[in-house]
C-alpha positions in Angstrom: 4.9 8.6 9.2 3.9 12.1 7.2 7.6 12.0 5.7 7.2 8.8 4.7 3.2 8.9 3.0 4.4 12.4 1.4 8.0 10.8 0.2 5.3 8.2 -1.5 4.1 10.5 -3.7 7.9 11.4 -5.8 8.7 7.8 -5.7 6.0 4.7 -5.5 8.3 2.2 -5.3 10.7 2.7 -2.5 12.7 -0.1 -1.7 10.8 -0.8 1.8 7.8 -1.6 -0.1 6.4 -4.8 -1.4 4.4 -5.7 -3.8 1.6 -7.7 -2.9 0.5 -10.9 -4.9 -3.2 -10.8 -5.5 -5.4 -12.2 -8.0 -5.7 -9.3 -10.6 -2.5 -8.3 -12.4 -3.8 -5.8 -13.9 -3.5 -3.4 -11.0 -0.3 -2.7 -8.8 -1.0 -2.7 -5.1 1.8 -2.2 -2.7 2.4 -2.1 1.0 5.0 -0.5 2.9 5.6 -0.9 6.9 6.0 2.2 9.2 7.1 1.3 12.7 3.8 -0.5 13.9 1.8 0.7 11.0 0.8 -0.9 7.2 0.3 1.2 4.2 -1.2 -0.4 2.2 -1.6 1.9 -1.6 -2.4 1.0 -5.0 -0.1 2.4 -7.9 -2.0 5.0 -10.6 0.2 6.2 -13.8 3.1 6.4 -11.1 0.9 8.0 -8.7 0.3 6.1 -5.1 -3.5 6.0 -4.2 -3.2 5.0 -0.4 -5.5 2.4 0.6 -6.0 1.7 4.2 -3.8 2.5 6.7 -4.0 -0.3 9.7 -1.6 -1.1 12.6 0.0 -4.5 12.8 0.1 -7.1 14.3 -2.3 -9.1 13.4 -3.1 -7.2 10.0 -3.6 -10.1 7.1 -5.5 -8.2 4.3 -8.8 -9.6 4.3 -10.3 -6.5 3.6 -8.0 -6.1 0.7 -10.8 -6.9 -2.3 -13.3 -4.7 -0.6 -10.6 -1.2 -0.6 -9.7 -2.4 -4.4 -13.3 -2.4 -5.3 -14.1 1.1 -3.8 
């Protein structure tokens, strides 16, 4: 899972993450899934600002506005 977070950092947008449709546009926030394991990371000038971290099943983002806001 290091690889992956570090590989983040040289490329935001690899092609096993999503972007995630939420209200405000004017921010990019992304997940990515690691084994049993969401990343969940907002997007900075091309720089990944990681979010929460949380295993799944049964993640659902409810605590997605709160981790925005902070």
């Amino acid at each position: 899972m290091i690889v992956a977070l570090d590989a983040l950092e040289g490329s935001p947008h690899p092609a096993r993450s999503k972007q995630l449709a939420i209200n405000d546009e004017s921010r990019e926030i992304r997940r990515m899934r690691l084994d049993k394991w969401r990343v969940v990371y907002l997007v900075l000038e091309e720089r990944p600002v990681i979010l929460a971290i949380r295993k799944r099943p049964p993640y659902n983002y409810e605590d997605l506005k709160d981790l925005i806001e902070e």
